[in-house]
C-alpha positions as CSV (number, residue, x, y, z in Angstrom):
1,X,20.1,30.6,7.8
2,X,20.2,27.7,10.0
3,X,19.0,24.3,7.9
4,X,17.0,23.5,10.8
5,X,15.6,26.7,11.7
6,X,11.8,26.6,13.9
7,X,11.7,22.9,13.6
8,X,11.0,20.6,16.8
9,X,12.4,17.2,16.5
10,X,12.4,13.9,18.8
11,X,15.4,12.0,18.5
12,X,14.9,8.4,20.2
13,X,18.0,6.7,21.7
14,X,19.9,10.2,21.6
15,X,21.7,9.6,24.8
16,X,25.0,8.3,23.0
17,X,26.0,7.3,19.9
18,X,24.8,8.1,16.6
19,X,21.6,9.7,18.2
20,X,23.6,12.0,20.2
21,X,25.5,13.4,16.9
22,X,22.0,13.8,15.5
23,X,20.7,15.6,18.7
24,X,23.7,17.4,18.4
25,X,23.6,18.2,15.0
26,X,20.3,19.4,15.4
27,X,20.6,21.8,17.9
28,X,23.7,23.6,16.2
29,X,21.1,23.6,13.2
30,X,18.6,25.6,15.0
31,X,15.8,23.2,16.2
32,X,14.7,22.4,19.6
33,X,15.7,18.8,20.5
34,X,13.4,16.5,22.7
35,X,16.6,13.7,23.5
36,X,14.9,10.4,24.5
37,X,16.3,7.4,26.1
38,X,16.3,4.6,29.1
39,X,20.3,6.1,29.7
40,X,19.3,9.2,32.0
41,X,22.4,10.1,33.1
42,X,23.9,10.3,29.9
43,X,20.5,12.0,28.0
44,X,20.5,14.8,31.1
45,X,23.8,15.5,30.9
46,X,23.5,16.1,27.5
47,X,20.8,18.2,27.2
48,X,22.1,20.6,30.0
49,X,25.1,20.8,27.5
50,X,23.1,21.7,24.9
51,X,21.1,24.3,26.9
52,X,17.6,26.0,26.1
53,X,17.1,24.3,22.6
54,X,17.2,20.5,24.2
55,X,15.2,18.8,26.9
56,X,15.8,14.9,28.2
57,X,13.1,12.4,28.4
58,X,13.7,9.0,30.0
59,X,11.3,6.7,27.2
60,X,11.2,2.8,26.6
61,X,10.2,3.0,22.9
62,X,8.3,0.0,23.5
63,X,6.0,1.2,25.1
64,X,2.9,2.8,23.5
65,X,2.2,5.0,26.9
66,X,5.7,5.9,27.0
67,X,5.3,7.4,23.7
68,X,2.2,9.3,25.0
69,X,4.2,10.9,27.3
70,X,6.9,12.2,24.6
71,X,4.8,13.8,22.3
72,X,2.7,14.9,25.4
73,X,5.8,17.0,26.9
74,X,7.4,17.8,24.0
75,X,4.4,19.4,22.8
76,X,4.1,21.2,26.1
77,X,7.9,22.5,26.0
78,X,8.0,23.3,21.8
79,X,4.7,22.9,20.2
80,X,3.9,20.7,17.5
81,X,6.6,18.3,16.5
82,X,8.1,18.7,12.8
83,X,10.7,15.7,12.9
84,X,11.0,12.5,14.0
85,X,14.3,10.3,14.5
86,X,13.6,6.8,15.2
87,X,17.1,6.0,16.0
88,X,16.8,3.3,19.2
89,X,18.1,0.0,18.2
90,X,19.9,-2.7,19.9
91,X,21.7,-6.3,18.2
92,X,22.7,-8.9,20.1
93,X,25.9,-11.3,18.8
94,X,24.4,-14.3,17.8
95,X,22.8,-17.2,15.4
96,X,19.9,-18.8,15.1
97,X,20.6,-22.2,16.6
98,X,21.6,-20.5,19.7
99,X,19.5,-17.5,20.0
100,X,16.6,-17.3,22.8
101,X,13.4,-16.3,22.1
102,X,13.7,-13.6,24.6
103,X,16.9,-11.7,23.0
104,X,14.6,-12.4,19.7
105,X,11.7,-10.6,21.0
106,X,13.4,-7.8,22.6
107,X,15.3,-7.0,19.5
108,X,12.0,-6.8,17.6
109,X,10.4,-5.0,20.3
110,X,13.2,-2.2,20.6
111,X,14.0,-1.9,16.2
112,X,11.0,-2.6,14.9
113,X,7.9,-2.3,17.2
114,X,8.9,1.0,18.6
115,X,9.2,2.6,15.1
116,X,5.6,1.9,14.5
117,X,4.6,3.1,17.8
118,X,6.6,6.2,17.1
119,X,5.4,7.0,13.9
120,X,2.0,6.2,15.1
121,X,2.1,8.6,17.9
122,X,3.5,11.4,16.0
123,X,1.3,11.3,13.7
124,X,-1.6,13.4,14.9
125,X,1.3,16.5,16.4
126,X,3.0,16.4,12.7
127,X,-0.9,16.7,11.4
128,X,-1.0,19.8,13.6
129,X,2.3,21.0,12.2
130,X,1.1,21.1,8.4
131,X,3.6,18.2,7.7
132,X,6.9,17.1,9.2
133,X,9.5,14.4,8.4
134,X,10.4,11.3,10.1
135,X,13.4,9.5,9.1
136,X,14.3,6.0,10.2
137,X,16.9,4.5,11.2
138,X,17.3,1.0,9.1
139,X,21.1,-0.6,8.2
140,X,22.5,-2.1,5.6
141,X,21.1,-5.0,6.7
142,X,17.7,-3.7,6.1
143,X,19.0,-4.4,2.3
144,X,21.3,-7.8,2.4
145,X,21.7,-10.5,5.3
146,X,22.9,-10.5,8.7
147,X,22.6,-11.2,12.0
148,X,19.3,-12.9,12.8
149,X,16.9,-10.7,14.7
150,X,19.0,-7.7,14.0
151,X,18.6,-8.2,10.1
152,X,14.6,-9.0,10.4
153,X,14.1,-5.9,12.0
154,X,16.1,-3.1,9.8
155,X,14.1,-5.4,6.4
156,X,10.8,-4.5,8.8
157,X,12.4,-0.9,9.3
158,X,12.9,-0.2,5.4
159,X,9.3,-2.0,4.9
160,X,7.0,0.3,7.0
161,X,8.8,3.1,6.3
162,X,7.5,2.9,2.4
163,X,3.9,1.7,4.0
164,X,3.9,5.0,6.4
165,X,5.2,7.1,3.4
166,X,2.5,6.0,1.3
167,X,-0.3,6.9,4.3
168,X,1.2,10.1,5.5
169,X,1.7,12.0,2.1
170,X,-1.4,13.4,2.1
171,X,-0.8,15.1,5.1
172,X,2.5,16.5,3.9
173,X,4.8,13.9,6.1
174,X,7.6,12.8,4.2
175,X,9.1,9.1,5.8
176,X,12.2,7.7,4.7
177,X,14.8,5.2,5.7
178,X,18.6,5.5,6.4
179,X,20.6,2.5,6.0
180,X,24.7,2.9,7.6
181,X,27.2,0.7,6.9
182,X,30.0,-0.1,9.8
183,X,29.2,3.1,12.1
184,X,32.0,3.4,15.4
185,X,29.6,4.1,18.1
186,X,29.6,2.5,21.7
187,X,27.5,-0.5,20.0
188,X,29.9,-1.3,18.3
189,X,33.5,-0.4,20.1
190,X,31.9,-1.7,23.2
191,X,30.6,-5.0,21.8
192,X,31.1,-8.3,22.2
193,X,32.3,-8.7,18.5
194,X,34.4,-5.5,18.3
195,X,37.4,-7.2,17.4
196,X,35.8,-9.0,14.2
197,X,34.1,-5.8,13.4
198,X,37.3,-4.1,13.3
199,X,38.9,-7.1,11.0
200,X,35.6,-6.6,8.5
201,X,36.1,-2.7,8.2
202,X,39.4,-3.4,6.0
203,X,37.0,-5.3,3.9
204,X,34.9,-2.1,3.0
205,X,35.6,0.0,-0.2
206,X,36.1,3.1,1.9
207,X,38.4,0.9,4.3
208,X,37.4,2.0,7.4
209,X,34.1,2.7,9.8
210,X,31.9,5.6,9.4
211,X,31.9,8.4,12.2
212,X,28.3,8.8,13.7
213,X,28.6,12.6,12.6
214,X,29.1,11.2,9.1
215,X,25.4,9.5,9.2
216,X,24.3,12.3,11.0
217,X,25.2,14.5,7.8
218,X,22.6,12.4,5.7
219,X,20.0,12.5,8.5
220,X,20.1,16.6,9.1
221,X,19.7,16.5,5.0
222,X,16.3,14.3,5.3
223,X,15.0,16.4,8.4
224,X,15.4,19.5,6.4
225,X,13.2,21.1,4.1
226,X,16.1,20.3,1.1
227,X,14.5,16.7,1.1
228,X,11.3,18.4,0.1
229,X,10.5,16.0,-2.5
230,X,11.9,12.8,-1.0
231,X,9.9,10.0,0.7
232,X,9.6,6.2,0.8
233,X,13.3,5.7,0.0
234,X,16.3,4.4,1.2
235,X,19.3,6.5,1.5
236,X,22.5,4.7,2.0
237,X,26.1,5.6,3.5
238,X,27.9,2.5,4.1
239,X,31.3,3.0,2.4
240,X,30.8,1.3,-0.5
241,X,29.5,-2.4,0.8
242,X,26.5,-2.5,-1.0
243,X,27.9,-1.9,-4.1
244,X,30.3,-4.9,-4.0
């Protein structure tokens, strides 16, 4: 039997990258996919590949109306939503001496803001449900230092997801937090710092990047009824960096 069988999950930021493994993982898991994202091209192409199981809805996860609207259709196109992926997130290369406040607000906006809105909104279709999960997406730099900005958020990431696991127990909602290493999706390869990125990988235990699908394998595992008694934790998959 499919691991994801009946379930209706959101997947934020599912256009490319690690969210589009996840969407795709989904699908091929049995659930009906709601793909969100400000990349419509990519997120409609996408769900016409998937077919029946997946719809695309262009969402800023910023925006508390916005996230109205997702829950609104997918309820409309599904039913009650049983999973949640906050996976959106956005870093910007650089310190704090030179760092605007602008790109500092819009990566707090985008990583951290949006996953309370997320939750937030879901909260009352998961109630409907009789439970759900919603797994978010932090970084190993929700657990040690970073970038500025980028590091702030996933340590926000990690923190409300233990706050929201805490509230939503009693309604059967499990929350956790995922925390990658080095993952090779477009952020990354198509980044400003690919090239010292690349030079840090041969630093990792594992010696290389993750695969999105890799992450995604952990994710799938949280969104599934096998994670039955897991919530307000941190999972990790970041080749051994941590650990050093």
């Amino acid at each position: 039997m499919a691991r994801l069988s009946e379930k209706i999950a959101i997947v934020t930021g599912g256009a490319r990258g690690m969210g589009e493994a996840h969407a795709r993982k989904f699908v091929a898991e049995g659930a009906k996919v709601v793909i969100t994202d400000l990349n419509q091209e990519a997120g409609e192409a996408l769900a016409q590949e998937l077919g029946e199981q997946a719809i695309f809805i262009k969402q800023d996860v910023t925006k508390a109306e916005d996230w109205e609207q997702v829950i609104r259709e997918t309820e409309n196109a599904f039913g009650a939503v049983n999973v949640l992926v906050n996976n959106a997130g956005i870093s910007i290369s650089s310190n704090i001496e030179n760092m605007t406040e602008a790109q500092y607000r819009k990566i707090i906006e985008i990583n951290q803001v949006s996953v309370f809105l997320g939750m937030k909104a879901v909260l009352p279709s998961m109630k409907k449900a009789g439970g759900g999960s919603i797994v978010n997406i932090s970084s190993i730099n929700g657990l040690v230092g970073g970038a500025p900005g980028y590091t702030d958020s996933k340590f926000a990431v990690r923190g409300i997801t233990k706050a929201a696991a805490l509230e939503f127990a009693k309604y059967n909602i499990r929350v956790n937090s995922v925390h990658p290493g080095v993952i090779e999706t477009p952020m990354v390869t198509e980044g400003d710092a690919v090239e010292q990125i690349k030079a840090f990988a041969k630093m990792i235990p594992l010696q290389r990047m993750a695969k999105s699908e890799e992450i995604t394998n952990l994710v799938l595992f949280l969104a599934s009824d096998e994670s039955s008694y897991s919530t307000g934790s941190e999972f990790v998959a970041d080749g051994g960096l941590t650990a050093m």
